[in-house]
C-alpha positions in Angstrom: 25.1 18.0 -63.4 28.1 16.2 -63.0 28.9 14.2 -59.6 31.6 15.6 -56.9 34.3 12.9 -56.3 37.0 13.3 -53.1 40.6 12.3 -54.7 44.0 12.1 -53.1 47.0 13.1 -55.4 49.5 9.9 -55.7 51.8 12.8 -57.6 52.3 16.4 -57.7 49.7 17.3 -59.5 47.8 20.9 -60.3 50.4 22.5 -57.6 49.1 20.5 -54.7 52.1 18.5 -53.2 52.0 14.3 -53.1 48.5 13.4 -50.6 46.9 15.9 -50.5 42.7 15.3 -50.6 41.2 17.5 -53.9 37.3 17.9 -55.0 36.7 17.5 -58.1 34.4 16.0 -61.1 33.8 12.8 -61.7 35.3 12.4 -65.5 37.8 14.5 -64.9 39.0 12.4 -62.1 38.8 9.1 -63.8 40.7 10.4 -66.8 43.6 11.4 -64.2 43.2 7.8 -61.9 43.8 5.9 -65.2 47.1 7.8 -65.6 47.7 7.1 -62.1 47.9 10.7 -60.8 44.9 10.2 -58.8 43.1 7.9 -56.8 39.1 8.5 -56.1 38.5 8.1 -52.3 34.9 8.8 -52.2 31.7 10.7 -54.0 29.7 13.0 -52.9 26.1 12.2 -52.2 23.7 15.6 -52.7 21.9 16.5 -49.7 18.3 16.6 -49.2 16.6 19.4 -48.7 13.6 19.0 -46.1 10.2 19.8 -46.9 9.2 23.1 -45.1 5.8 22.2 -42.6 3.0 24.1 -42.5 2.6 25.7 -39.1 -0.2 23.9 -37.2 -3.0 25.6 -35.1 -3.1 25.5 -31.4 -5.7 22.6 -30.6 -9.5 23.6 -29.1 -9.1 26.7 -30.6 -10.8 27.9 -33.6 -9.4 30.1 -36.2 -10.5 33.9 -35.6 -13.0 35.7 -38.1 -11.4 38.3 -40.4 -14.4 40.1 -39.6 -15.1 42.6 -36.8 -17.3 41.0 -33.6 -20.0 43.0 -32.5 -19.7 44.5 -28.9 -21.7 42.4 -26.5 -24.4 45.0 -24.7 
């Protein structure tokens, strides 16, 4: 997969008017910075995902029986 770079136009370039702050890949933006229509600002770092807990038990109580209890007498 190929990184996400932030660029900011130094020319009029794809439409987009002198400054203005694009997304785009990483090779692509290189090939344009050396022709000095870009100028790479920052990369994008993939976020994380967090690990999904387990829901815990309350504490001094034990799990329940699947099982029906007999009727006390």
């Amino acid at each position: 997969m190929a990184k996400k770079v932030s660029v900011k136009t130094k020319a009029v370039f794809n439409g987009e008017p002198v400054g203005t702050t694009l997304e785009m890949d990483e090779t692509l933006a290189s090939k344009y910075e050396a022709l000095k229509y870009l100028e790479i600002i920052e990369e994008f770092k993939p976020k994380r995902k967090p690990a999904q807990k387990k829901p815990a038990q309350a504490k001094g109580k034990r799990a329940e029986a699947t099982t029906e209890a007999k009727p006390k007498e």
